[in-house]
C-alpha positions as CSV (number, residue, x, y, z in Angstrom):
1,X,-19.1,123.3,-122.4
2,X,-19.3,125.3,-119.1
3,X,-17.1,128.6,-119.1
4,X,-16.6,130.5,-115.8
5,X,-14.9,133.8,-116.0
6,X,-14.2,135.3,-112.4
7,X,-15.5,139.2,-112.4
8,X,-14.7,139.7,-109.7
9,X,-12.3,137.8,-106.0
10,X,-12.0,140.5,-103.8
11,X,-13.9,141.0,-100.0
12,X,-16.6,143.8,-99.7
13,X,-13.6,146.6,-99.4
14,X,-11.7,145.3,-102.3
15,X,-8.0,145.5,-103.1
16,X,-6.1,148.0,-102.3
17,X,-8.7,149.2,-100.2
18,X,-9.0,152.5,-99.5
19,X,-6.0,154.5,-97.7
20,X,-3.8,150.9,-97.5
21,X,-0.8,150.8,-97.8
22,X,0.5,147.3,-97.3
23,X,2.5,145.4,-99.7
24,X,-0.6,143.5,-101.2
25,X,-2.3,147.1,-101.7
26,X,0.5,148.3,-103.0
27,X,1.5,145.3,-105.4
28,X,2.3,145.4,-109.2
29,X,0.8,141.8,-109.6
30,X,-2.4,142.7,-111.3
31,X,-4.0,139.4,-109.9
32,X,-3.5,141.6,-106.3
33,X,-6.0,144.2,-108.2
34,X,-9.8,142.7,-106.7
35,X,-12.8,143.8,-107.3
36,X,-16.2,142.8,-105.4
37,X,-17.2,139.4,-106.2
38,X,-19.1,138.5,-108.6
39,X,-19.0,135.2,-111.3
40,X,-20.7,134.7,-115.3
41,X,-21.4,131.4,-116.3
42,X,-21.2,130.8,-119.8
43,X,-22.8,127.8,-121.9
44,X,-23.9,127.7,-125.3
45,X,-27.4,128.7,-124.4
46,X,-27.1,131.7,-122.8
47,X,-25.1,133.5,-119.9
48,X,-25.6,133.9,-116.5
49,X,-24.4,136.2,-114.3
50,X,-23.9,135.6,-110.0
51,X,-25.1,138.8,-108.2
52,X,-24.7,142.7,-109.5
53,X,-21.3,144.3,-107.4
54,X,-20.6,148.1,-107.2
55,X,-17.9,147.3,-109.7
56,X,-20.0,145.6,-112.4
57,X,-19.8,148.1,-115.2
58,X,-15.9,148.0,-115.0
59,X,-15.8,144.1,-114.8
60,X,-18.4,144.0,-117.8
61,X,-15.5,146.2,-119.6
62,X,-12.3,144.2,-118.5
63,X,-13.9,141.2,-119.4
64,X,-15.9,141.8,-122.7
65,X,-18.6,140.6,-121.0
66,X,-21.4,141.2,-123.6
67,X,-24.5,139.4,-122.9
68,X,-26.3,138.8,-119.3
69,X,-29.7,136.2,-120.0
70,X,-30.7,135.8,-116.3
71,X,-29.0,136.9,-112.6
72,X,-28.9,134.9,-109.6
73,X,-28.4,136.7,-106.1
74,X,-26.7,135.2,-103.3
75,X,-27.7,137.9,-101.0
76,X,-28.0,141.7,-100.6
77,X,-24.6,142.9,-99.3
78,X,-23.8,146.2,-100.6
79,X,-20.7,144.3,-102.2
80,X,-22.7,142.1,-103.8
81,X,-26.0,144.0,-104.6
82,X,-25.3,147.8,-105.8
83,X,-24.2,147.3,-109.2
84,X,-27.7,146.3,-110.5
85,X,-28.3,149.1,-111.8
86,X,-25.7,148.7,-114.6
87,X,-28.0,145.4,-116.2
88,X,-29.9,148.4,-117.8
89,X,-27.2,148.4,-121.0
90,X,-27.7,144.5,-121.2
91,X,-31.5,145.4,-121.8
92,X,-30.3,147.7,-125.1
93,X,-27.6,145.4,-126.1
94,X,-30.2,142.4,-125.8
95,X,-33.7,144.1,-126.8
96,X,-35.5,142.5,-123.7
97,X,-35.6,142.5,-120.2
98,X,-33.7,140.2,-117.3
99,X,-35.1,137.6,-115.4
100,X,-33.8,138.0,-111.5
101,X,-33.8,135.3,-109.3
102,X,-33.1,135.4,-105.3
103,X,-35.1,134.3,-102.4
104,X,-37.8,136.1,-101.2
105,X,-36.1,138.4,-98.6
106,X,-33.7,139.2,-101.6
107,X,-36.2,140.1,-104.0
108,X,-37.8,142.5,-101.6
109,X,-34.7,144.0,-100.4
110,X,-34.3,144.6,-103.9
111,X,-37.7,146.5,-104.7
112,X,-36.7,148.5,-101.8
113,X,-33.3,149.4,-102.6
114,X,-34.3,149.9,-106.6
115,X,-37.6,151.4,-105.9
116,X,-37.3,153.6,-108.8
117,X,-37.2,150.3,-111.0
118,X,-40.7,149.5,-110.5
119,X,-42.8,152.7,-110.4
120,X,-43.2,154.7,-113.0
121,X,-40.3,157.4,-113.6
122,X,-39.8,160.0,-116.1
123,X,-37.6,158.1,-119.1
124,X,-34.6,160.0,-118.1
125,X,-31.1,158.2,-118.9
126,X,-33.4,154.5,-118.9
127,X,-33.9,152.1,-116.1
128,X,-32.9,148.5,-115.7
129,X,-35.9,146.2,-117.3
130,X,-36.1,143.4,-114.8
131,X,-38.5,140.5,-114.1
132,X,-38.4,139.1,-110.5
133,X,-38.8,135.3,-110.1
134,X,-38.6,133.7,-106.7
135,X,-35.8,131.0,-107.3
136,X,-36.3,127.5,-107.2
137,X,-34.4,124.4,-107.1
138,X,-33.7,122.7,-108.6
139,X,-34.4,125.0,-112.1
140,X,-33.5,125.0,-115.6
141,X,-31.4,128.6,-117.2
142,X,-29.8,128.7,-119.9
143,X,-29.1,124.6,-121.1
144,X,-27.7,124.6,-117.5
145,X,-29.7,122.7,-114.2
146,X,-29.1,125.1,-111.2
147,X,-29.4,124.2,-107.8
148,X,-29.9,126.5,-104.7
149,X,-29.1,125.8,-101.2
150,X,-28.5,128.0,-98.4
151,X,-25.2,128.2,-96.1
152,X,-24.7,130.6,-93.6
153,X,-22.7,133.6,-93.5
154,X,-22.4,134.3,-89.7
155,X,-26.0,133.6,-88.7
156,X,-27.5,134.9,-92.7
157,X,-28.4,131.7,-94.8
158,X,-27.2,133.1,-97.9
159,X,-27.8,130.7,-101.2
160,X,-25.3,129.1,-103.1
161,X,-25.8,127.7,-106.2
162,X,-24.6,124.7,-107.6
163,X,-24.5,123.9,-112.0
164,X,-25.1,121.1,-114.1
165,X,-24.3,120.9,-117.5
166,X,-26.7,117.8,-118.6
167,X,-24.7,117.1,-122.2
168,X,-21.9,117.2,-121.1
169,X,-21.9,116.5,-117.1
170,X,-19.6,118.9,-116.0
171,X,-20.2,120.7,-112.5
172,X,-19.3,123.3,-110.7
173,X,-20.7,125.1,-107.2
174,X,-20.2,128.8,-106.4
175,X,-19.7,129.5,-102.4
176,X,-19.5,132.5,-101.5
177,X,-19.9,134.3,-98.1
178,X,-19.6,131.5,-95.8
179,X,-18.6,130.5,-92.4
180,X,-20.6,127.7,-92.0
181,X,-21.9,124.5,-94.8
182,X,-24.4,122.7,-92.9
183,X,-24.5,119.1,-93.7
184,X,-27.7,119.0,-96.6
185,X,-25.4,121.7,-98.3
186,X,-22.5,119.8,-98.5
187,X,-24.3,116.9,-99.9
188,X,-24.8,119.2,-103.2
189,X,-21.0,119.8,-102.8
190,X,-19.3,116.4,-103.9
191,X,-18.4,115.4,-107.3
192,X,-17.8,118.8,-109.1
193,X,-15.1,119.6,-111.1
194,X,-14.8,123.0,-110.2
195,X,-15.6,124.4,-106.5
196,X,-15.4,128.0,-106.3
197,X,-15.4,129.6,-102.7
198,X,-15.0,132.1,-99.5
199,X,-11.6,132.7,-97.5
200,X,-11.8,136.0,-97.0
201,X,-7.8,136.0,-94.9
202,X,-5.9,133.1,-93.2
203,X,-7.6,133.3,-89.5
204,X,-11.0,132.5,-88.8
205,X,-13.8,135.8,-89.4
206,X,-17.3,136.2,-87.8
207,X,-19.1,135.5,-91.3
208,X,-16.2,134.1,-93.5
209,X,-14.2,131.0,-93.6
210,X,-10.5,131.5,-93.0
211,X,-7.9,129.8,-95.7
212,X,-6.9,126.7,-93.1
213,X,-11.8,126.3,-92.5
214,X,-11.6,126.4,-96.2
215,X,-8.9,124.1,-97.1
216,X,-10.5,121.4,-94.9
217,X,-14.1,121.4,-96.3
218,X,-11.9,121.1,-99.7
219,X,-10.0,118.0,-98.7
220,X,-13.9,116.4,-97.8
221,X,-15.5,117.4,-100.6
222,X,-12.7,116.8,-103.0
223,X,-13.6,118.8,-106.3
224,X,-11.1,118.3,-109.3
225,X,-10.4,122.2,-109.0
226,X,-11.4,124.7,-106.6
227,X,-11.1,128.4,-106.2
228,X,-10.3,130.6,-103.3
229,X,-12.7,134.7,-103.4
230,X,-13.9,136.9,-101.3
231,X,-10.3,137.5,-101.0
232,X,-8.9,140.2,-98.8
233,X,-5.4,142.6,-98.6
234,X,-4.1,140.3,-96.1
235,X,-3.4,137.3,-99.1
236,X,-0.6,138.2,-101.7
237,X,-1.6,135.8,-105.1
238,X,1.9,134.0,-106.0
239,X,2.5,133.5,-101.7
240,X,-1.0,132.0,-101.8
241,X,-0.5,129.6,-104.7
242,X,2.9,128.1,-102.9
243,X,0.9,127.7,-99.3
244,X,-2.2,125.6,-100.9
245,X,-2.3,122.1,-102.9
246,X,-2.0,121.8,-106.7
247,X,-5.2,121.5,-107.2
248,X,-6.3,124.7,-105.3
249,X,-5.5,128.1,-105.8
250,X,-6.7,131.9,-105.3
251,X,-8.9,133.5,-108.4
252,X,-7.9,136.3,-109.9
253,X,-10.2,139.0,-111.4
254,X,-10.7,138.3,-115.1
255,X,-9.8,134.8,-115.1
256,X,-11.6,132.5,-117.1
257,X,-11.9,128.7,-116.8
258,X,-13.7,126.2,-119.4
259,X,-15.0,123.3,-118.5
260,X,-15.3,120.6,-121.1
């Protein structure tokens, strides 16, 4: 069984962002409440978690989220990077340290960023414990085969990562940050059961895919499911639900889907 739970579906402000007042800021719907994106995949081996967002302490909370075996990074974005620092209480909780995986741009930005990680520090309040591995594809975490690919966010490749549950066959493909799928991408986007990715507001963005971009790479791939994230203020959840097809519809921060 694959389990997905949704951390996070909000763009790098979040919603309500700061000094809004819109009717989406504003809303009582809690699935209008988004946080900075962020996904755990669940299987029975292990869990993994899809990049470290300023909010990841408060998403670990919300969601019970109690065990993190490995991280994959899309990219360094601030919305999806700055939370790393939190994985140090999955080090207590789990009595070892965290493999990281990213690219190699990724993996330095994050020895910059983190620098205090790896040099030696007074002991203080603790540290995260982290092993860097340069990821590879396609590679095997967790029971689960995990595929990386690049897509573009503006002119950024930025990986996206694509999971294979081998006893079961289920798949499912986390896209986020994207304005453009060139075609070897797409080729790892076909036959999933669950597609999870960017629209970031209905008109086209710079670096993100607008609702109608989005909706048409979804009619070509054709996934059983797919997710909308990255969402911004400008999408209020039940509107969004009537405007899309059945099988298509905005995530919501703490929603969980099994796949089994």
């Amino acid at each position: 069984m694959l389990e997905i739970i949704i951390l996070g579906s909000g763009t790098s402000h979040g919603v309500p962002m700061i000094g809004c007042d819109c009717a989406v800021c504003r809303s009582n719907d809690p699935r209008n409440k988004r946080t900075r994106p962020s996904i755990a995949v669940k299987s029975p081996s292990g869990t993994i978690l899809v990049d470290t967002p300023p909010e990841l302490r408060l998403q670990a909370i919300a969601c019970n989220l109690r065990a993190v075996d490995a991280v994959l990074f899309t990219h360094t974005h601030a919305d999806h990077l700055m939370g790393l620092d939190d994985l140090r209480r999955y080090n207590d909780l789990m009595g070892k340290e965290i493999p990281i995986y990213g690219d190699a741009s990724t993996l330095e930005d994050i020895r910059r960023v983190f620098r205090y990680v790896f040099i030696e520090t007074q002991a203080g309040g603790g540290k995260p414990r982290l092993q860097l591995f340069e990821v590879k594809s396609p590679m095997e975490l967790c029971g689960l085969i995990i595929e990386a690919f690049y897509v573009l966010h503006g002119n950024l490749p930025v990986l996206a990562y694509r999971f294979h549950h081998p006893q079961t066959q289920r798949c499912m493909a986390y896209v986020t940050d994207v304005s453009h799928i060139p075609p070897e991408a797409m080729e790892k986007l076909y036959h999933l059961d669950l597609l999870i990715i960017d629209a970031v507001r209905y008109e086209p963005h710079p670096t993100h895919f607008g609702l109608w971009q989005t909706l048409e790479v979804i009619e070509q791939l054709q996934p059983k499911q797919a997710l909308l994230t990255h969402l911004s203020h400008r999408f209020d959840h039940a509107t969004l639900c009537a405007e899309t097809p059945e099988h298509v519809n905005p995530a919501y921060d703490g929603q969980v889907i099994c796949l089994e």
